[in-house]
N, C-alpha and C positions, 0 to 999 in steps of 0.2 A: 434499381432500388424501389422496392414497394412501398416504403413508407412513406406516407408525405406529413408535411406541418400542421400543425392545426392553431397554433397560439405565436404570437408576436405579427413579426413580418417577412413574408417571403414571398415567392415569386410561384403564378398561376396562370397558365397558359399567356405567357407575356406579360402578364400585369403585376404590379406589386399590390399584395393583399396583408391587410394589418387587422389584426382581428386581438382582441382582451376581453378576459371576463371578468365583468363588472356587475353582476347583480344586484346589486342593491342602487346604483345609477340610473338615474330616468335618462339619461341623454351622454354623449361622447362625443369629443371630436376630435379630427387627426389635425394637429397643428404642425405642419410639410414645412423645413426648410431648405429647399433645394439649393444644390452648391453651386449653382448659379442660377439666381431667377429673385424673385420674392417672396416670402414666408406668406403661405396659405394655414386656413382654417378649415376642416372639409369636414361635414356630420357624416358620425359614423350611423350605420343601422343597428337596428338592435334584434338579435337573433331567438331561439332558442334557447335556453339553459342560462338566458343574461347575458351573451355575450355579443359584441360589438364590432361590424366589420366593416370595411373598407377597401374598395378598388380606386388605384387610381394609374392614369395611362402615364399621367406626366413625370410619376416618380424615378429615378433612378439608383443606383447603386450610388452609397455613401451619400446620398441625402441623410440629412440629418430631419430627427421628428420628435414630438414629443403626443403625449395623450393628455384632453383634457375631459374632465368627468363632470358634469352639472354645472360647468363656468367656473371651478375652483381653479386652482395654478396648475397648469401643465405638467405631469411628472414623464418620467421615463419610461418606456414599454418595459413591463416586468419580465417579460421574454424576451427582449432584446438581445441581438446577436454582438452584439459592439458597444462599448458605454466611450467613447476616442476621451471623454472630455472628464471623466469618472463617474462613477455612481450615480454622483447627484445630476448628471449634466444631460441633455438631449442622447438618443441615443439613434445610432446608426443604421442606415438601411443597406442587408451585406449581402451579396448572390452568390452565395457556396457552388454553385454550379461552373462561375468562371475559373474556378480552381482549375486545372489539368491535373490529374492523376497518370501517374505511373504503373501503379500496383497493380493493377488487373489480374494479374495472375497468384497473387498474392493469397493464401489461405489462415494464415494466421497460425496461433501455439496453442494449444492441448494445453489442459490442465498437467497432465501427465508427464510434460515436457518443459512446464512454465521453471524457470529461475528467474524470480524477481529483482528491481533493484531499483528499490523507490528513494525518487531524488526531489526536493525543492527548487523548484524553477530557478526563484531569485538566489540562492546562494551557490548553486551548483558549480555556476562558473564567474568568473569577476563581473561578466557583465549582466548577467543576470535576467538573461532574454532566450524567448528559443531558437532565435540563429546562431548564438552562440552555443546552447545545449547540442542543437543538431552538429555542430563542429567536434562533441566530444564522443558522438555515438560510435564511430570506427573505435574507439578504447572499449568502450564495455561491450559490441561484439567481439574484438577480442579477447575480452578479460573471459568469454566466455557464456554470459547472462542472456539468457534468451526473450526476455521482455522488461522494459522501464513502464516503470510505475511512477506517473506525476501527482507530485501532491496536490489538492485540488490549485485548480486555476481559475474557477467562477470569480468576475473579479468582486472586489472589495474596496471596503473607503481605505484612502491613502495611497501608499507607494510598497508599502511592503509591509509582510503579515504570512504567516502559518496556509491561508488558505479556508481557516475553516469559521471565518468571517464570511465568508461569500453571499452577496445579496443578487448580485447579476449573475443568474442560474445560469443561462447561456452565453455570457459572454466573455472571453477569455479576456484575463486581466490588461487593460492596455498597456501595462511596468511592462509586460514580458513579451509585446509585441502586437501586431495586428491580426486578426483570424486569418489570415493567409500564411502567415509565419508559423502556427501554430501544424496546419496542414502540411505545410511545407516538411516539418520535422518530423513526424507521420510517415509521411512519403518517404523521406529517405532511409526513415529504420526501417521499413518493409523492403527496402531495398538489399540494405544490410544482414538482414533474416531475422529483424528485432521486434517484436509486437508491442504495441504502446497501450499500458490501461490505465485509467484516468480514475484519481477518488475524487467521489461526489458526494455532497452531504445533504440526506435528505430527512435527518433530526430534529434539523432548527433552523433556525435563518441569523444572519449577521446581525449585531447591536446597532446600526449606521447605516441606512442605505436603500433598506429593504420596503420593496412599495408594494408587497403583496399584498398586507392587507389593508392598504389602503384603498386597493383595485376592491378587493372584495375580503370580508371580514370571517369567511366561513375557512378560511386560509388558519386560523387560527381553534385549538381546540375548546371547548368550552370547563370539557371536565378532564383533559390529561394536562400533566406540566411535565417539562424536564428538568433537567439540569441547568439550560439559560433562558427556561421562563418558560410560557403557554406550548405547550405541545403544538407540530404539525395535525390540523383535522383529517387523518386518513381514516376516523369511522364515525362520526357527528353527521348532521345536516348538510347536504351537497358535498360530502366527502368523496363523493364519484367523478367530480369535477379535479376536486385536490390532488387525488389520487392520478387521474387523466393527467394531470397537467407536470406532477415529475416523472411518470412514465414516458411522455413525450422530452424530458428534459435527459432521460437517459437514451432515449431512440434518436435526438437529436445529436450527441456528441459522438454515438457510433456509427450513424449515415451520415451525416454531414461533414466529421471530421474522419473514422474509418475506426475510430477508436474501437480496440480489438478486447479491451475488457475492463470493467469497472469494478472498483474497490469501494462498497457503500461504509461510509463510516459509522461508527457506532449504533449499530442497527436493535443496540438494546432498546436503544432511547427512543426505537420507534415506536410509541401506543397504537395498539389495533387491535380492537375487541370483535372486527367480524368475522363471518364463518369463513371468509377466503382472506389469509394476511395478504397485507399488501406486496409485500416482496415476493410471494407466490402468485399476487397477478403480473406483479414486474418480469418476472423471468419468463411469463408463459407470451407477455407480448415482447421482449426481445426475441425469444427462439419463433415468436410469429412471425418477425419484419424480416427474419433471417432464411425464412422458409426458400429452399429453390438456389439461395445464397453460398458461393463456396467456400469462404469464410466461415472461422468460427469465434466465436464470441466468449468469453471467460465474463462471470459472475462471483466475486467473491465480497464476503461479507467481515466487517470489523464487530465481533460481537463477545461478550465476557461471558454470556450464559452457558456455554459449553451445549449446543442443544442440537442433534444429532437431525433431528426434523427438518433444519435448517438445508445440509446439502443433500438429503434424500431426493430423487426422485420425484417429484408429482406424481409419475403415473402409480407413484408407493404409497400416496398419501404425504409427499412430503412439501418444502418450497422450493425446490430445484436450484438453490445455487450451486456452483460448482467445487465452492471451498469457504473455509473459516480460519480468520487469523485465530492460531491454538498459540497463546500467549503462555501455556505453562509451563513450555519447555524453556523461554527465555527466563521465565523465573526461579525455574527450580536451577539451571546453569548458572543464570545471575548471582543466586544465593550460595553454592557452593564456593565460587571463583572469587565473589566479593566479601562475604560472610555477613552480607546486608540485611538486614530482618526488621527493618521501617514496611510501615503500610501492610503491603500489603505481599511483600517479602514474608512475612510472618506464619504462613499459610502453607509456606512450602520448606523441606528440609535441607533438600541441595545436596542429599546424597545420594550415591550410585543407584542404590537399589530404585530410589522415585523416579532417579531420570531414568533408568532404563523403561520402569513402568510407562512413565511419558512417552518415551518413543514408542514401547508396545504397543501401548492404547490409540497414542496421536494427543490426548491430552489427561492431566491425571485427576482431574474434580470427574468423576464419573457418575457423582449422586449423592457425595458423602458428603458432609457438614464442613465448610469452610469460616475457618474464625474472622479472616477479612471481612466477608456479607455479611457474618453472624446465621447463617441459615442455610442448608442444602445446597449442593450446587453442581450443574452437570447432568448429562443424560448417558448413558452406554452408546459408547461411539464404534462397536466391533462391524457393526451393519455399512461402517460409511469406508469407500477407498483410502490409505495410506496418502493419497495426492490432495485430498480434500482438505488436508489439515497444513493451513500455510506458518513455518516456523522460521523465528530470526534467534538472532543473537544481540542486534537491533534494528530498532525501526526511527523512527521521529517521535513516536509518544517517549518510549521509553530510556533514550538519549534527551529530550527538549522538555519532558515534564522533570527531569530534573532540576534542583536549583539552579544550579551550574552549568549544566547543560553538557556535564562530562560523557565523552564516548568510554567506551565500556575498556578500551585499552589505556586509559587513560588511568584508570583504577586499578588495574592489573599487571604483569609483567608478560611481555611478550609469548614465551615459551607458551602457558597457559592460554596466551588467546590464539596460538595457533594451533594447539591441540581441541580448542574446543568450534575453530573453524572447520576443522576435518572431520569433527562429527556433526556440525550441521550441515557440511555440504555431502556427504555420504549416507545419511537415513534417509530412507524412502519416500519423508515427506516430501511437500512442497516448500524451499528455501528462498527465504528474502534478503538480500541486501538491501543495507542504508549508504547513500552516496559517503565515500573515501572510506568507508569500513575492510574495502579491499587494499586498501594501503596503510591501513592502520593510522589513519589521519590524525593530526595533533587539535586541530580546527573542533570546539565544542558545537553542538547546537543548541542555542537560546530560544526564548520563547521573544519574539518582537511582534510587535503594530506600530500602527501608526495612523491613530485617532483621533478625533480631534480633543483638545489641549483638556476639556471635561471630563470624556470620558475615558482617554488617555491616564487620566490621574487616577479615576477608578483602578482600572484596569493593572495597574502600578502599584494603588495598594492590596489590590486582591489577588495580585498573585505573589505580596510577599506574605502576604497574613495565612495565604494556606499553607506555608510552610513551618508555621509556628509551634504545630505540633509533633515536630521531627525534632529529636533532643541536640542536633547541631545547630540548629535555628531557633531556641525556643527562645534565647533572647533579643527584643530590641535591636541591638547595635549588629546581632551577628546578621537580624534578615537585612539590612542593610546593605551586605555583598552581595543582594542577590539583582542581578544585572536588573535593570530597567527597562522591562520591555517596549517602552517606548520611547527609547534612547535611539538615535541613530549606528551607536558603535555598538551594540546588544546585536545590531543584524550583518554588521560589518564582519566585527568576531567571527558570525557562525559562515563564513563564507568557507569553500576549502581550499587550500592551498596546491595546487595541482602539481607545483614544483616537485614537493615532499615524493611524489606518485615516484621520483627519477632518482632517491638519493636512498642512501643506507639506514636504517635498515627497514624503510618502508619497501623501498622496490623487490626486496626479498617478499614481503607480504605478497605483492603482488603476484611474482613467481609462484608464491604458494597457490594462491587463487586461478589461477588460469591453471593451472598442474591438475588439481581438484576437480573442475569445471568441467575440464579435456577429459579424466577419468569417469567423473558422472554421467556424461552423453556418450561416451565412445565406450567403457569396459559391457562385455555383455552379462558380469553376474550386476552388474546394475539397473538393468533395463526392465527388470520386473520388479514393479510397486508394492504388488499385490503382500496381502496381510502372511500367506503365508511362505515369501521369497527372502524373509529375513529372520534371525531373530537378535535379542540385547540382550545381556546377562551383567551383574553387578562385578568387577572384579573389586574385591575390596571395599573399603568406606569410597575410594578417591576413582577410582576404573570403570573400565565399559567395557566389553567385548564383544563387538556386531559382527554379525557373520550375513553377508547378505547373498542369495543364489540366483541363479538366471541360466538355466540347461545344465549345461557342463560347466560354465561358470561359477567360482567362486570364490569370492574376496572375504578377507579377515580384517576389522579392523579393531586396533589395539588403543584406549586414549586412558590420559592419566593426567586428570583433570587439577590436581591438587600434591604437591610432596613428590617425595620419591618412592619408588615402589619396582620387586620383580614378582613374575609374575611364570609360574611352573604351568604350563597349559599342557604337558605331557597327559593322554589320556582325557585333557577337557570336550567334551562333548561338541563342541562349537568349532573346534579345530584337527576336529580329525580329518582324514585325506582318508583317500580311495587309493587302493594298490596300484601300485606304480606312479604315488604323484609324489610333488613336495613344495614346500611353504619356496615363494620366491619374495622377495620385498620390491614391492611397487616404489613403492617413497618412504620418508619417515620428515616429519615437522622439525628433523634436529640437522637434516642434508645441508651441508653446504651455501647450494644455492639461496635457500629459504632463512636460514637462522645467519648471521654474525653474528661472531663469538658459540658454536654447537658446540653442545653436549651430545655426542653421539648416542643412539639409543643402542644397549645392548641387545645383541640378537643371540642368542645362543641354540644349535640345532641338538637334537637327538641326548635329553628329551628339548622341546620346543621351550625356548626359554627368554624371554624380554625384560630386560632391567632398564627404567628409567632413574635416571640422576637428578630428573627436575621434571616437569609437566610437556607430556608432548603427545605424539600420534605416530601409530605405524600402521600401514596397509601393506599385506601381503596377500599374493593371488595363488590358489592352488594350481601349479604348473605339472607338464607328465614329465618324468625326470630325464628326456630325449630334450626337450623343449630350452631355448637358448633364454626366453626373455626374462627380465629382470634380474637381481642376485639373487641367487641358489644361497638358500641359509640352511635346509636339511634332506 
C-alpha cells in the first residue's frame, strides 16, 4: 500500500502518531487514556498548515484519547478510527495493520461487470451487525449480484439512523460492530467473488456529534449553503486543507478497509467554484494510491444534474468517475406502474416511448426544461458508456423518502413487477438492487434516528410537515400516520424478514432473480455494453422491445409493463433472424417456477406472435434451427 495517513491516529515506524488540524488554536494536547496505566496529558507540536502532532512510545492499540485545544474540554479526534463509547465519548486508538487479510489475489469488479445491491447495515438482518450481514453474503452470491453496497456506516449519535447523519468520517458505527468486524466482512465477500462499496457523504455533516469545526472553522463555508445548513469549504479560505482531509477519508476506507468502491452521495449539493472540482481531484488521488495496485477501484456518484462531465474521462476534460445513479429510469417506470405524478413524478410520462428513450440515452432530461426544477436540465449523455449510468427500480431514497416507506411491490401487483425486473436486469446499464427487492419483501423502509429527545422532536415534525404538500397528507390528522422517525418500531418495521425469502410466492421472485442474473453474466449477446450492441423500440403505449447483440449473439426481449396486449413482430425490424435460425424462449416472467397462479404468455410462431393476458416479460434467443437449447417457438 502506498498510501499512508496523515490526520487522526495511526501508527509510524512503531510509534503511535496523532496529528489534527486546528488552525485557529495556539496550543493542543493529547489527553492518553491507556487501558491500563493512568490518563496522561502530552502537548501536541504545532506544524505547518495549523496542524498538531504527537508521538508517543507508550501508546497502544485501543487506548482510548481525547484532544484538547487551548485548555477547553477534551473533545474526540475528528479522524478517529473508532468512537466504542459514541460520538460524544473518547475515541479509540486502532492498528488496521493487525488485521490478517486473505484477498491478496483479489482484483475487484469492473464497472462493466458491477450488479449492485445496496443494503442497510442495521435492518438487513435481525441483528443488525456485520457478523451477522457477513452470514448472509453466500445468498446474494448466489442470488447472483456481484458487489454490496453499504449504506453509509460513518458512525452517528444514537443507535440507529439512515447513515447520513455521520459525524465520525472514519469510524464505523460501533451498533454494527468493531473495525475488525467491518474488515472481517470485506474479507469474506472477496472470498465469495463479491466487491464491497461503501456510500460516503461528503455534502454536509450530522446535526449532533460533529467536532469539525470546532477543530477548525474553515470546515465550514462562508458563502455556499445546502440543504441542512453551511455548505462543506471545498473552495473558500484553507479549502486545500478541507479538501485534503475527505480525500484522505476516501483513501482511508479503501486502504485500510479494502473497500473496492464508493457511492458519493448527493454530489449536487457539493458547492465548488474552482478551476479543478473537487471530485476531479478525488478521483485523480484514488487512481494515484492505486497506481502499481492490482485491484480496481469503482467511483460512482449520487447526482440529480444529469451532467455527462461527471463520468468522462479527465484525460477528456472530464471528472473521471466511473458512473452516475441515472434516477430517470426509476421514474419514468415508477410512473407508468404506479400512475404517481406527486413531486417530482410529474416530469416524467411513464410511457413506452420515454422509457425506451431512457434506456437509449441512459437517462431522459438531456437539456430540456423540466417542470420539477422549473429550469433546464441534463447534458447529452451519447459520449459516456452504457455501464456509467447506474439504474434501480429501487434504492433507499426512493422506497424510505416515502411516507410510508412502501416498496414498490407493495403498490403494484406482482406480474408487473416481474416484467419490469426483466428489463432492468437485461438493459445494458449498470443495475442496483435494494435489500429483499429480490424476494419481493413485504418489510417497508422507514426513515428512523435516534436523537436526542430536542432534536428528535424536530426532526419528527419535519418530516411530517414535508409531506403536507402531497394531496394524501395535506391534512393534520392524516400526517399523523406517518411513522415516527424517532420511534423505536419505525426502525424495527423497516427490518426484512428473511423467512418470506423461503415461502410462496416470494421464493418464486427469487427464482426469477437468479435466472436473470445467470442470464446477464453467462448469455454472450449480453456481454457487450456498448451504445451500439443494443437497441429499445415502443411496443405500444404499455411495451418494450430490446433486442440486445454480442457476435452471433442474440436475444429478444419482450415486456408488457401495463394491461394486456399482442403484439405481431412479423417483419419488425428488431426481430428478424438470419437464414437458418429461429426465435427459441429462454424464459418468460409467467414460467411456472417464477409466477404462482401464471398466466402463460402466448407465443405464437410464423408470423412471430406474443399475447400477453396481464404484464409480464419474454426472452427469446436467436438459435440455428440444428440447435437443441431452449423451446423452439418458430
Amino acid at each position: 500500500m502506498s498510501w499512508k495517513p496523515t490526520f487522526g491516529a495511526f501508527w509510524r515506524d512503531g510509534l503511535a502518531e496523532f496529528r489534527v488540524w486546528a488552525p485557529e488554536a495556539q496550543s493542543a494536547h493529547l489527553v492518553l487514556e491507556p487501558a491500563a496505566g493512568v490518563a496522561e496529558r502530552l502537548p501536541m507540536t504545532k506544524r505547518m498548515e495549523g496542524e498538531f502532532a504527537a508521538q508517543v512510545e507508550t501508546a497502544h492499540a485501543g487506548d482510548l484519547y481525547r484532544i484538547q485545544l487551548d485548555n477547553q474540554v477534551p473533545w474526540p479526534d475528528p479522524a478517529s478510527r473508532f468512537q466504542p463509547r459514541g460520538v460524544h465519548g473518547p475515541s479509540q486508538l486502532i492498528d488496521p495493520s493487525a488485521f490478517v487479510w486473505s484477498d491478496q489475489s483479489w482484483e475487484g469488479v469492473t464497472i462493466e461487470r458491477l450488479v449492485l445491491y445496496e443494503l442497510h447495515l442495521g435492518t438487513f438482518t435481525p441483528e443488525g451487525t456485520f457478523a451477522a450481514a457477513m452470514g448472509r453474503l453466500p445468498f446474494l452470491a448466489e442470488l447472483g449480484v456481484t458487489a454490496v453496497e453499504l449504506m453509509p456506516v460513518a458512525d452517528f449519535p444514537g443507535e440507529r439512523n439512515w447513515g447520513y447523519d455521520g459525524v465520525s468520517l472514519f469510524a464505523p458505527a460501533r451498533c454494527y460492530g468493531e473495525p475488525d468486524d467491518l474488515r472481517r466482512l470485506v474479507d469474506t465477500a472477496h472470498k465469495l467473488g463479491l466487491a464491497v462499496h461503501l456510500d460516503v457523504v461528503y455534502n454536509h455533516l450530522g446535526p449532533d456529534g460533529s467536532y469539525l469545526a470546532a477543530f477548525s472553522p474553515f470546515f465550514l463555508s462562508k458563502k455556499h449553503h445546502s440543504p441542512w445548513g453551511a455548505a462543506l469549504n471545498f473552495d473558500g479560505p484553507q479549502s486545500h486543507m478541507v479538501r485534503r482531509f475527505f480525500i484522505e477519508n476516501a483513501l482511508h476506507w479503501i486502504h485500510e478497509y479494502h473497500i473496492d468502491g464508493l457511492r458519493l452521495d448527493a454530489t449536487h449539493a457539493i458547492a465548488d467554484d474552482s478551476p479543478k472540482h473537487f471530485l476531479a481531484e478525488l478521483t485523480e488521488a484514488i487512481d494515484e494510491s492505486m497506481r502499481g495496485e492490482r485491484r480496481h477501484v469503482v467511483v460512482i456518484a449520487e447526482d440529480e444534474r444529469n451532467l455527462a462531465v461527471m463520468a468522462t474521462p479527465r484525460s477528456a476534460g472530464g471528472w473521471g468517475l466511473n458512473g452516475v445513479w441515472a434516477d430517470d429510469l426509476h421514474h419514468q417506470i415508477h410512473r407508468c406502474l404506479t400512475g404517481e405524478s406527486d413531486g417530482y413524478f410529474a416530469g416524467y410520462s411513464g410511457n413506452a416511448t420515454d422509457i425506451a428513450a431512457t434506456v437509449r440515452q441512459g437517462w431522459f432530461y438531456c437539456g430540456q426544461h423540466s417542470p420539477y426544477f422549473g429550469r433546464n436540465r441534463g447534458t447529452e449523455p451519447s459520449c459516456l458508456p452504457t455501464c456509467a449510468f447506474i439504474v434501480c427500480l429501487q434504492n433507499h431514497d426512493q422506497v424510505g423518502n416515502r411516507a410510508l416507506g412502501e416498496r414498490l411491490n407493495s403498490l403494484i401487483d406482482l406480474p408487473a413487477y416481474r416484467a419490469a425486473t426483466a428489463l432492468l436486469l437485461l438493459v445494458p446499464e449498470t443495475p442496483l438492487l435494494f435489500m429483499g427487492q429480490e424476494w419481493a419483501s413485504s418489510s417497508p423502509f422507514q426513515y428512523f434516528t435516534d436523537h436526542n429527545p430536542e432534536l428528535g422532536r424536530l426532526v419528527t415534525e419535519g418530516r411530517r410537515r414535508e409531506f403536507a404538500r402531497f394531496a394524501s397528507f395535506s391534512d393534520p390528522a392524516s400526517r399523523e400516520r406517518i411513522p415516527d422517525p424517532q420511534s423505536p418500531a419505525t426502525f424495527v418495521r423497516s427490518r426484512l424478514s428473511w423467512e418470506e425469502s423461503q415461502a410462496e410466492p416470494h421464493a418464486g421472485v427469487v427464482r426469477l432473480y437468479k435466472a436473470l442474473l445467470h442470464l446477464r453474466r453467462s448469455d454472450p449477446a449480453l456481454q457487450d455494453s456498448s451504445r451500439s450492441s443494443f437497441q429499445i423500440v415502443p411496443l405500444g403505449e404499455n411495451g418494450l422491445l430490446l433486442c440486445r447483440r454480442s457476435g452471433a449473439g442474440k436475444l429478444l426481449l419482450a415486456v408488457q409493463l401495463r394491461e394486456s396486449a399482442s403484439y405481431d413482430l412479423h417483419e419488425h425490424p428488431l426481430a428478424e433472424l438470419s437464414r437458418g435460425q429461429s426465435w427459441s424462449t429462454v424464459l418468460t416472467t409467467e414460467d411456472s417456477e417464477f409466477a404462482a397462479g401464471a398466466a402463460p404468455i402466448g407465443l405464437s410462431p410464423r408470423p412471430l406472435r406474443i399475447t400477453f393476458s396481464r404484464p409480464g416479460a419474454v426472452v427469446l434467443r436467436a438459435t440455428e434451427l440444428s440447435s437443441a437449447g431452449g423451446s423452439q417457438i418458430d
